[in-house]
N, C-alpha and C positions, 0 to 999 in steps of 0.2 A: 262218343269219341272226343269231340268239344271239354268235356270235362277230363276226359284222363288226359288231354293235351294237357290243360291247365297244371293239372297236379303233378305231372316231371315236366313242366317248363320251370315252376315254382323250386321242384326240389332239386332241378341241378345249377338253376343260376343263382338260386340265394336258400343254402342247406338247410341254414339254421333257423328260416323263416318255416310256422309253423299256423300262421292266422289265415283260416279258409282252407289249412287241406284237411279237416277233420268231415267239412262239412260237403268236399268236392269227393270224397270218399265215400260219403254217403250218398250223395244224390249221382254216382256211378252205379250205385245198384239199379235194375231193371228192373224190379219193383216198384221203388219209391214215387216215381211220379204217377203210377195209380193208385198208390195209397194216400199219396199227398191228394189227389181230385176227392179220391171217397172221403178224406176229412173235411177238404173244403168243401164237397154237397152236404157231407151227411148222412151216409147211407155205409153200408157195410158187405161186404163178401167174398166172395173168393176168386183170387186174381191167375188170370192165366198170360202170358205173356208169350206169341209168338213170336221169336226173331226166324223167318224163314225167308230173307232177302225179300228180293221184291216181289212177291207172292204175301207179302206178309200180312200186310191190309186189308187183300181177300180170304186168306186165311181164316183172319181174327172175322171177321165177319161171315165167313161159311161154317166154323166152331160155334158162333155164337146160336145160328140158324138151329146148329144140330145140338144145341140145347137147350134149345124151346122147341122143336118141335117132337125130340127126345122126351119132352116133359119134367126135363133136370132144373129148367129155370123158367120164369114167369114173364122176368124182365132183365138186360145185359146191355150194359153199354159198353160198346166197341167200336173198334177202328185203330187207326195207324199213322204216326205220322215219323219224319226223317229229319234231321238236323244237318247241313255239309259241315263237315270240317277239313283241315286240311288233307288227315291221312285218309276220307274219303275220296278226296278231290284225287290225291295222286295216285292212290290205287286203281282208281278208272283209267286217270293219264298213263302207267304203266302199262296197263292192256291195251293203249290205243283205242280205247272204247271213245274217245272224245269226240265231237267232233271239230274240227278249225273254223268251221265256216258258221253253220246253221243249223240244229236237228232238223230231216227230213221225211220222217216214218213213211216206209211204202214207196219214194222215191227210186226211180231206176239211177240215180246219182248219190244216194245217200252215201253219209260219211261218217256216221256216228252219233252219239245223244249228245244230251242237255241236261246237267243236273238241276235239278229244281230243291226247293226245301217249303215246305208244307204237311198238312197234316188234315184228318177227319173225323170225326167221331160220331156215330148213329145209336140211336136209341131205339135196339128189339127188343120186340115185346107179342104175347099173344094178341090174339082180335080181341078175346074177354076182355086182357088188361086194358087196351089202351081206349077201347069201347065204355068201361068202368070208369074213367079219369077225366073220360072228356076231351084225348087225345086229339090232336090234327094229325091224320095217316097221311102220310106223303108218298106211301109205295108199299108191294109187296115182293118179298123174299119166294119165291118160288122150287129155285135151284141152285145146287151148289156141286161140284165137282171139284175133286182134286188128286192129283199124281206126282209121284216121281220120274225123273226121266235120267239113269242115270249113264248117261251116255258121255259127259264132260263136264269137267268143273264149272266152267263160264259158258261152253259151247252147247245151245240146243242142239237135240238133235234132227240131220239136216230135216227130215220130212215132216218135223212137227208131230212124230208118234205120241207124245205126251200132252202135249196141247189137244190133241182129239181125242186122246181119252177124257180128260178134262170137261170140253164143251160135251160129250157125248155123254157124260156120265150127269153132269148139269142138265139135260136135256130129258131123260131117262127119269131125273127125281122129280121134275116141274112137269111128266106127262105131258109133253108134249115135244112136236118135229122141229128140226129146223125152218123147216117153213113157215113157221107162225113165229120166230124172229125179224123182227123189224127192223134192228139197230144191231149194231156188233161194236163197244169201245175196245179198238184191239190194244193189245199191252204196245205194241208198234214203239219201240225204243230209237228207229232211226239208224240201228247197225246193222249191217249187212248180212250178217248170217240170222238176228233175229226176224227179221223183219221176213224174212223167203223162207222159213222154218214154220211162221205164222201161216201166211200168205199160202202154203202148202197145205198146215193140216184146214184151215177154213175152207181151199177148195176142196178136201176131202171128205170134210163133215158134211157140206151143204151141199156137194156132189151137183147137180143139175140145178138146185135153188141159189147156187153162191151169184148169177149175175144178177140175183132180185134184192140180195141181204146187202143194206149200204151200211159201210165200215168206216172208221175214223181212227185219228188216233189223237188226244189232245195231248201229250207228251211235244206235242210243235207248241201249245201256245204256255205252260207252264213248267217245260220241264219235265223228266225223270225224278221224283218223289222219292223212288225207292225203296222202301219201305213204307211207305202214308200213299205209295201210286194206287191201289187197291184199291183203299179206301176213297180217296178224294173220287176217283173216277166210278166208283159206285152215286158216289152222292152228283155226279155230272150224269149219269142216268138216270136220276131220279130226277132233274130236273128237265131233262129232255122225256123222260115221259108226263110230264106234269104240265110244262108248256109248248109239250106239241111240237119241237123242232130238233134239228140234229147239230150237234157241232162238230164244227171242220177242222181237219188239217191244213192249218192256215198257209203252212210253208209247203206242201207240194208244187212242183212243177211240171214234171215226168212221170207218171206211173209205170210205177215195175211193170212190165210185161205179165209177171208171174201172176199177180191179180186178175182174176176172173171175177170179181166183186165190182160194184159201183163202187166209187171212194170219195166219197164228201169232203171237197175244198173251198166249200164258202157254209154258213149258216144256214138252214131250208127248212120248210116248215114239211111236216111229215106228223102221223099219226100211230105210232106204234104202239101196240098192247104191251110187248116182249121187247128188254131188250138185254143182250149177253155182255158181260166186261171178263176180258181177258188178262189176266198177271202171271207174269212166270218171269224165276229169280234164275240167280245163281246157284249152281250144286242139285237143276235138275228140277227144283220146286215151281208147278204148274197148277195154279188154283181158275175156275170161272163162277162167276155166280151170275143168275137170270134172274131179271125183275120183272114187275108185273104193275101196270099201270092201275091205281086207285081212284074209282067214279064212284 
């Protein structure tokens, strides 16, 4: 978005100026900047580019899952990340999706997100490959889940139908219950309808396990990503199961009622095998994937 600002700021304030939009033209395509990485590694193949809102991150890393264990690839580097621009910024501002004050995901006061800008990138691969290379594993991919939920353009819907397909269908490919979940990064955006939309389908999923499964949501200490939210907070699970602790939603005060979960408001050291990240966009897109701590 950043770039096609540039290219009609360029050509309605000075027409006849022509230096830089050949090359703003280009690097508008959605391609280019993985083709630009694969020249600058070195390596070569076939590009897939999820834009699925903010689902997208999970996405590109639950596609990549299901082609290596498909057997269509060996090795795939994935992930997601978001850049703010303005017409991001005021599209949010439009919806009142903002908030004025603070993001406070799961809050009985919430008032809305936090844009953040970042991004992630993971390297999957089989056991063979990276067992062959000499790799250092930081995690395993287990499960992956994902649906549409098409109930409203921006609006989940309220029970979180889609979100429990989602963790239930993740849950189903990694063979195994909700109860050998240890951790849950919830997508917890801080607005009001997602956040009780969540908070719904996880008491559904986890039925009678939900006040054992502790929840977070780090969207309080970096922001709404949005596209790159998937990703980065995969790689915030990997390192919560690698050093053994949880991180918090730093900006709670009030727990929603609605929560029937523990909710993690400071740092704690904890030991989980399992643990689930939740993203769901706009237009309905609800992806989870479940990791699996590597000893």
């Amino acid at each position: 978005m950043s770039l096609g600002e540039d290219y009609y700021r360029t050509a309605i304030q000075t027409p006849n100026a022509r230096r830089g939009q050949p090359t703003r033209v280009l690097r508008y395509l959605c391609q280019q900047q993985p083709l630009d990485l694969q020249n600058a590694l070195g390596f070569a193949g076939p590009i897939t580019v999820i834009a699925n809102a903010c689902a997208s991150g999970s996405n590109a890393i639950g596609h990549a899952y299901e082609l290596i264990r498909n057997g269509r690839a060996e090795r795939v580097l994935t992930g997601g990340y978001d850049a703010i621009s303005h017409m991001v910024f005021s599209g949010f501002d439009s919806l009142q999706a903002l908030s004025p004050t603070t993001s406070r995901p799961f809050d009985a006061h919430r008032d809305g997100l936090m844009l953040g800008e970042g991004g992630a990138v993971l390297c999957l691969e089989t056991f063979e490959s990276a067992n062959k290379r000499g790799a250092k594993i930081l995690g395993e991919i287990v499960g992956y889940g994902s649906a549409t939920d098409a109930h409203h353009l921006t609006q989940p819907h309220p029970n979180g139908d889609a979100a429990l397909a989602t963790m239930t269908a993740a849950c189903e490919r990694a063979k195994i219950s909700p109860e050998q979940i240890g951790y849950i990064n919830a997508h917890g955006t801080g607005t009001p309808l997602n956040d009780v939309a969540e908070a719904h389908a996880i008491n559904r999923w986890a039925g009678g396990h939900a006040k054992k499964i502790r929840v977070s949501s780090t969207k309080s200490s970096v922001g709404h990503i949005l596209g790159g939210a998937g990703a980065v907070e995969a790689v915030v699970c990997l390192m919560a199961l690698r050093e053994q602790w949880l991180p918090p939603t730093s900006t709670l005060q009030t727990l929603d009622p609605i929560c029937q979960f523990p909710f993690v408001n400071k740092p704690i050291e904890a030991k989980p095998e399992y643990v689930l990240s939740n993203s769901f966009g706009f237009g309905g897109s609800n992806a989870s994937i479940i990791l699996r701590r590597w000893v």
